[in-house]
C-alpha positions in Angstrom: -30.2 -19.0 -5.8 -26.4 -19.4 -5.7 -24.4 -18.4 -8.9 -21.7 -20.5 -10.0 -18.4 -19.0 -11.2 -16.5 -20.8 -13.7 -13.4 -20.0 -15.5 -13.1 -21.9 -19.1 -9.1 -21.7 -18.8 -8.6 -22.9 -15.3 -8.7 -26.2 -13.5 -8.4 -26.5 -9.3 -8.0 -30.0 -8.8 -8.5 -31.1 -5.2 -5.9 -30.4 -3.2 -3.6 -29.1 -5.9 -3.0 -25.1 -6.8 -5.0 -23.9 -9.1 -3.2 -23.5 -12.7 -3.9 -23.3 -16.4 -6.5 -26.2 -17.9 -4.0 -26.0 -21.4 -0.5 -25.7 -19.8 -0.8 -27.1 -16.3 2.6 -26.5 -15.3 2.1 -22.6 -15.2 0.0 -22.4 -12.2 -2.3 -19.0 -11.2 0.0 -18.0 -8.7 2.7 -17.4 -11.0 0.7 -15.2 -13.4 -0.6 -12.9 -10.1 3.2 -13.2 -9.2 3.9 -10.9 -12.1 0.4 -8.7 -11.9 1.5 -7.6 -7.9 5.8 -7.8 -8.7 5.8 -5.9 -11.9 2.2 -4.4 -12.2 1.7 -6.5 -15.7 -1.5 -6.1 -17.2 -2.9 -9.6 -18.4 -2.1 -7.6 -22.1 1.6 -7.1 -20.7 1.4 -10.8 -19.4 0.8 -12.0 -23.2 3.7 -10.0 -24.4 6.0 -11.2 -21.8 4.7 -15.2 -22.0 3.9 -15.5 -25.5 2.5 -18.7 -24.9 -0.4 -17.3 -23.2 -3.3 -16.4 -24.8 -5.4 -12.9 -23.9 -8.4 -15.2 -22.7 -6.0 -17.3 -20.9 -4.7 -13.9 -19.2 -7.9 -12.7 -18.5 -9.1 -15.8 -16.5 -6.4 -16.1 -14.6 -6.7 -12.8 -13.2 -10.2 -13.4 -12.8 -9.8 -16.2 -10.9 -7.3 -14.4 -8.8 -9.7 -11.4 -8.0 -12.3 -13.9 -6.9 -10.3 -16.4 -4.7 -7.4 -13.6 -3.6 -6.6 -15.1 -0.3 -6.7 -19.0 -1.3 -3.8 -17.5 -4.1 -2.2 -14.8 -1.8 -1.5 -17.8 0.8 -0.2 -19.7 -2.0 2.3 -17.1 -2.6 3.0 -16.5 0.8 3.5 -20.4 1.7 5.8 -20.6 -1.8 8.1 -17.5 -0.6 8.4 -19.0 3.3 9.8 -22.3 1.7 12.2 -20.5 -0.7 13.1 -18.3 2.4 13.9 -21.1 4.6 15.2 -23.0 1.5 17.6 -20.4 0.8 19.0 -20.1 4.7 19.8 -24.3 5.4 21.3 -24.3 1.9 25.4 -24.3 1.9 27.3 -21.8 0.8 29.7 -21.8 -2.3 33.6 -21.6 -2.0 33.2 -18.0 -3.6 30.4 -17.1 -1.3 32.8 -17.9 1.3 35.8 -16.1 0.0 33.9 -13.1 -1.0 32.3 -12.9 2.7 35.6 -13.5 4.1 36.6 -10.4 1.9 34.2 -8.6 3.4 32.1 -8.3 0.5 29.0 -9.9 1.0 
């Protein structure tokens, strides 16, 4: 007999990436963001958001460890769009003088 998982301070709606049931604007991804950039403990997490709360920390990660590729393609589709983003988008004036420089 199947188990089911649930995590009391996350909410997946369909379709939608999964995020924080009391602040949905601060989605999983962006807590894992800071676990795999800077190595952040959900403890360190708390400290660095103080809006989070440690059980709020704590599920998130859980969440992450138990649906790691549905996140970690998240991620992965977020950084392609910023990439791409990043190379159509024009160029300041300083941008342009400093390159023209040969600085950048």
């Amino acid at each position: 007999m199947p188990v089911e998982v649930t995590y009391p301070h996350v909410e997946k709606p369909t379709g939608q990436p999964a995020r924080l049931s009391r602040i949905p604007r601060v989605r999983i991804a962006m807590l894992v963001m800071d676990y795999l950039a800077h190595g952040w403990s959900p403890d360190e997490m708390c400290r660095q958001h103080t809006y989070l709360t440690p059980a709020e920390a704590h599920s998130a990660m859980g969440y992450y460890f138990d649906h790691q590729a549905e996140i970690d393609d998240e991620i992965r589709d977020e950084w392609q769009q910023a990439q791409a983003s990043t190379a159509t988008s024009l160029r300041s004036p300083f941008h342009a003088r400093m390159r023209a420089k040969g600085i950048l």
